[in-house]
N, C-alpha and C positions, 0 to 999 in steps of 0.2 A: 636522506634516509629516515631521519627522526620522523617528516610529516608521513612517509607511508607508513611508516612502525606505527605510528599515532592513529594512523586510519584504521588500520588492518587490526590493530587491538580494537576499538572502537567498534566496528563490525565483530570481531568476536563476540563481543559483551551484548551487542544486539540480539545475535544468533541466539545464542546462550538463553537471554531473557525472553524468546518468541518461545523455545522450547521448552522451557518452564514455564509457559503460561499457557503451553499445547497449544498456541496459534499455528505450530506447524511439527509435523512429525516425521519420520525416515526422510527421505535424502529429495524430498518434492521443495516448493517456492526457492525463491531466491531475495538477496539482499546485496544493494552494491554502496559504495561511497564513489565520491570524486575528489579527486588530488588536490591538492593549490598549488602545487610545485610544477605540474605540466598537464597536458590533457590528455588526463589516462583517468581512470577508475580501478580501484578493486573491489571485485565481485565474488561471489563465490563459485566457484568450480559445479558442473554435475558430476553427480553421483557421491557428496559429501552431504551428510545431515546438519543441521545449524548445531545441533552439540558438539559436533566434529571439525569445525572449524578451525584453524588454527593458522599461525602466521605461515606456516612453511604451504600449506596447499591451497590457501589463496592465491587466486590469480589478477597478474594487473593488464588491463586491456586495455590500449588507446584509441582515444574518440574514431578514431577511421577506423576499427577493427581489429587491429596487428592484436595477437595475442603476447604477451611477453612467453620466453619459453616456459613450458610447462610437461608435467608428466600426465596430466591431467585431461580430461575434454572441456571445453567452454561450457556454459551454461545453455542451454536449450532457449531463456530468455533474452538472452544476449543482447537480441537485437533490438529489443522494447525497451532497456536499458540503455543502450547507447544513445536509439534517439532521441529520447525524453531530455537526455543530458544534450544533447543536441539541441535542441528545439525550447529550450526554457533555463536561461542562464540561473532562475533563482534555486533548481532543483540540484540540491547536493545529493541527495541519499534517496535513494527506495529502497522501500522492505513490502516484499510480494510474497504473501503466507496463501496455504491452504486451508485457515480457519474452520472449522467445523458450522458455525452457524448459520457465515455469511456466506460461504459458499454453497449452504443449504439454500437460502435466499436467491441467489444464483443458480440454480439450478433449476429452481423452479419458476425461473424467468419470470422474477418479483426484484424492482428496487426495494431496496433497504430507506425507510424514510426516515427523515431527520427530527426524530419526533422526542430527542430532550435539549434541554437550550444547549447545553455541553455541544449536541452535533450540529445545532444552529449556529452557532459560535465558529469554532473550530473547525467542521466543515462544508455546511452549507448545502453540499448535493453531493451525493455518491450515486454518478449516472452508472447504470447497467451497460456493461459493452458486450457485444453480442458475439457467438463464435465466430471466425473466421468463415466464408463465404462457400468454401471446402467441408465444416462442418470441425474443423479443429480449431488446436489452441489458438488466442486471437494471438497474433502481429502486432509489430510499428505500425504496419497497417489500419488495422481497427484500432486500436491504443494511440497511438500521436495524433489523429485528430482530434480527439473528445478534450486531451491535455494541452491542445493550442490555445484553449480558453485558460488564460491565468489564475482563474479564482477556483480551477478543480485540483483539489490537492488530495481527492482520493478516487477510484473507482471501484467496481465489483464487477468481476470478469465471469462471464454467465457460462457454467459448468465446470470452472477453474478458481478463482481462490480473490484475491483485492492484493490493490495495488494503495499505497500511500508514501506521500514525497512529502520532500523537505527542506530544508537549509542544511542540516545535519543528520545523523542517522535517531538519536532520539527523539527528535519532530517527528519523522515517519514513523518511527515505531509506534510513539502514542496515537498517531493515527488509527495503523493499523490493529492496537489494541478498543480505540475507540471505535471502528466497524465491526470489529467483533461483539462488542459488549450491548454495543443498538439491537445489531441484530437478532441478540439473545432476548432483548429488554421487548422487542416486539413482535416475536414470538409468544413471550410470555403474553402482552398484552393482546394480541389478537386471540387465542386461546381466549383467554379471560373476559373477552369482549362476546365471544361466540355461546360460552358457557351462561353468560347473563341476558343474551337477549339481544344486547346493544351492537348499535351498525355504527356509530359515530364518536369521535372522542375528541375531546381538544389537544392543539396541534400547537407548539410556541410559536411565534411571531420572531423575537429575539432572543439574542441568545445573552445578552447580561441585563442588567435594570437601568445601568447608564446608557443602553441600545433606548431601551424603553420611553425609558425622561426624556432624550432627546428628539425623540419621534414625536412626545407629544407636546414637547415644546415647540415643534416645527409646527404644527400643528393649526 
């Protein structure tokens, strides 16, 4: 009981900090963790806001599906969360927000680019995944293949909101804090790029100085 009370606070505290930082607002994205005690997850429930979270209307759902009982409906995400955790033992935690900025980005079926070391570093690529073939939300479907690649630890769901995993729930979350704040930073910078004239701008290479030295040590 301790490790799920441990989770399920934990995810509260996530919720909570997504909503005070407006990465997500009324009762849209979701966030889940994973156990260590069995192969289950708690996730949040639909139709609960991240401020409303709370231990009693979290839901725990095991890897095959079973919902533990609930008075609740499962998440609408459900199934992009299970297989992620399915499909990638290092992934403990997602946090899938509606962010305003990056989902502007998405929408207008534009990747968001890695354009300060902080997203070279820490995430490297945020590929664009595309609606579902139907013209809705994406799937496990379009979601777990792009996440079969180990080294994507975030995406941006194009007309729907980002996704960012983790070991833990605050890895993701700064993820997901960090797709938000790019995609504000290049905004600004493409405005300000357009307003001056210029088509081109420098792009970092690496994302720390010991990336750097080492490069050009190899060199």
């Amino acid at each position: 009981m301790s490790d799920l009370n441990d989770k399920k606070d934990a995810l509260i505290a996530t919720a909570k900090r997504c909503f005070d930082l407006k990465l997500q607002t009324n009762a849209g994205g979701n966030l889940s963790v994973r156990l260590d005690d069995r192969d289950a997850i708690v996730i949040k429930p639909s139709g609960v806001g991240f401020n409303e979270c709370t231990r009693e209307n979290l839901q725990v759902v095991h890897l095959d599906g079973t919902v533990e009982p609930s008075d609740l409906k499962p998440s609408k995400d459900l199934g992009f969360h299970l297989d992620l955790y399915r499909i990638r033992d290092d992934i403990r935690a997602i946090v899938h927000c509606h962010s305003p900025w990056a989902t502007g980005y998405a929408s207008a079926g534009i990747e968001i680019p890695c354009l300060t070391v902080q997203t070279i570093e820490k995430i490297g690529r945020m590929p664009l995944i595309p609606l579902s073939p139907e013209g809705g939300p994406q799937t496990d479907k379009e979601i777990s293949p792009v996440f079969q690649d180990r080294s994507i630890v975030s995406a941006v769901l194009a007309n729907h909101g980002t996704i960012g995993v983790g070991p833990n729930l605050m890895k993701a979350q700064y993820l997901a804090e960090i797709i938000e704040e790019t995609a504000h930073i290049a905004y600004v910078r493409d405005t300000l790029m357009a307003a001056h004239g210029k088509t081109q701008a420098d792009l970092p290479t690496y994302g720390t100085a010991a990336d750097a030295a080492a490069s050009r040590g190899a060199a």
